[in-house]
N, C-alpha and C positions, 0 to 999 in steps of 0.2 A: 321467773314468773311466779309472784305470788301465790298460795295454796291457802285455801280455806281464812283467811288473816286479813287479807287486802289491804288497804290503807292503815289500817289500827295497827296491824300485827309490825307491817313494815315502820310506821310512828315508834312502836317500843321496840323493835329490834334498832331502831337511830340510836334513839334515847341511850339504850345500852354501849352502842358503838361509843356514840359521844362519850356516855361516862367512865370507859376502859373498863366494860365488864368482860368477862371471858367468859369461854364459848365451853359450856361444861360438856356438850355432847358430841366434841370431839378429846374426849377421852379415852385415858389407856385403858385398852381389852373392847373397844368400842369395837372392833373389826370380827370380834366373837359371833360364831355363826353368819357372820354377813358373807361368807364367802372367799375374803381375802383375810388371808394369816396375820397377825400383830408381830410386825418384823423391824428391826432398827432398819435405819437406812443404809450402814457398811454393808447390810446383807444384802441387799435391795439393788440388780444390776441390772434387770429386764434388758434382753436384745432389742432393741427400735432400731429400723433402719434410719439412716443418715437423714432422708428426704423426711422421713415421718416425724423423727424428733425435730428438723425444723417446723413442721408443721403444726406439734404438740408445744413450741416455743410462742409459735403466735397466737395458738388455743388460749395458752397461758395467760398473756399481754392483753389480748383482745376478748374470748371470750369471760374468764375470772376476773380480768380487771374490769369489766365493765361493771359488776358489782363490787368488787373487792376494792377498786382501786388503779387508776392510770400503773400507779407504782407498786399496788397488793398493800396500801399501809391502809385500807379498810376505808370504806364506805358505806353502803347499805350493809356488807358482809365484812366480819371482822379483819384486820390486818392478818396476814397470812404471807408472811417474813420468816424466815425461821429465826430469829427471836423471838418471833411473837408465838411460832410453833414450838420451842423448849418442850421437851418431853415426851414429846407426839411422836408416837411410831408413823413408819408410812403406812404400813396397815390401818391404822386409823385413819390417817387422810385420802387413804385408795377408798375405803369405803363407804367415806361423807362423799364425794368425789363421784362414787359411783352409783350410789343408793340416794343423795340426797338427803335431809333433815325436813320430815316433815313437820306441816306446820311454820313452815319459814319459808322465806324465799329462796334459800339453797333450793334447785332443781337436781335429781337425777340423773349424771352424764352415763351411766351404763347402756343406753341404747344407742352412743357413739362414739362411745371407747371402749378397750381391753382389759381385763385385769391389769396387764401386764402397761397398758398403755398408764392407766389410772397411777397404779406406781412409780415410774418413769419421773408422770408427774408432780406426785408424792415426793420421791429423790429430789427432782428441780425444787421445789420448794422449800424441802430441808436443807437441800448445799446454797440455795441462794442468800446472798443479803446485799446490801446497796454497793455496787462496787466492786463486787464479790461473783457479782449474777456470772453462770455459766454463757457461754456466747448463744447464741442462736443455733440451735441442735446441737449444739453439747452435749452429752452424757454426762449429767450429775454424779 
């Protein structure tokens, strides 16, 4: 849901999409004071029960592809592949994830995920790539 931008904001976030800009403020050390640590993803194993990580798989699919993307290769919100993620701690993607990018239509999911959940799906997004994707509740 767009914040403070509305129709204009979301026009030049396309614009960007379309011209293959990236997304500076998912950058490294971005997770500094946000609450979640700037961690590679080998570090990164959060316990999710079986049931929950399926249910953080169709979060995934359904809730982030609906801006991101059927397939995450970006839409209103940039591709979020891990190609297109290189370099990005999961700590940085737990806490765009969990906090939101204001001024953008990136929404907030920390009032309905975990730390621990938000990383989980930080991991799924870094081990995933076309082909590659973990199954449905996998552990990344």
């Amino acid at each position: 849901m767009p914040r403070g931008g509305g129709m204009a904001r979301t026009g030049i976030l396309m614009t960007g999409i379309l011209a293959g800009i990236t997304w500076p403020w998912i950058g490294e050390g971005m997770a500094e004071g946000a609450g979640v640590p700037s961690r590679s993803v080998s570090a990164i194993r959060p316990a999710i029960a079986p049931e929950r990580a399926v249910a953080l798989t169709r979060f995934i699919r359904q809730d982030c592809g609906a801006c991101h993307g059927i397939t995450l290769k970006g839409g209103l919100g940039p591709d979020i592949r891990a190609s297109a993620l290189a370099g990005r701690t999961a700590g940085d993607l737990a806490a765009v994830i969990l906090d939101g990018i204001p001024d953008t239509p990136m929404p907030p999911w920390r009032p309905l995920l975990s730390e621990d959940e938000a990383l989980w799906i930080a991991g799924y997004l870094l081990a995933s790539e076309a082909g590659a994707e973990p199954e449905e509740g996998e552990q990344p």
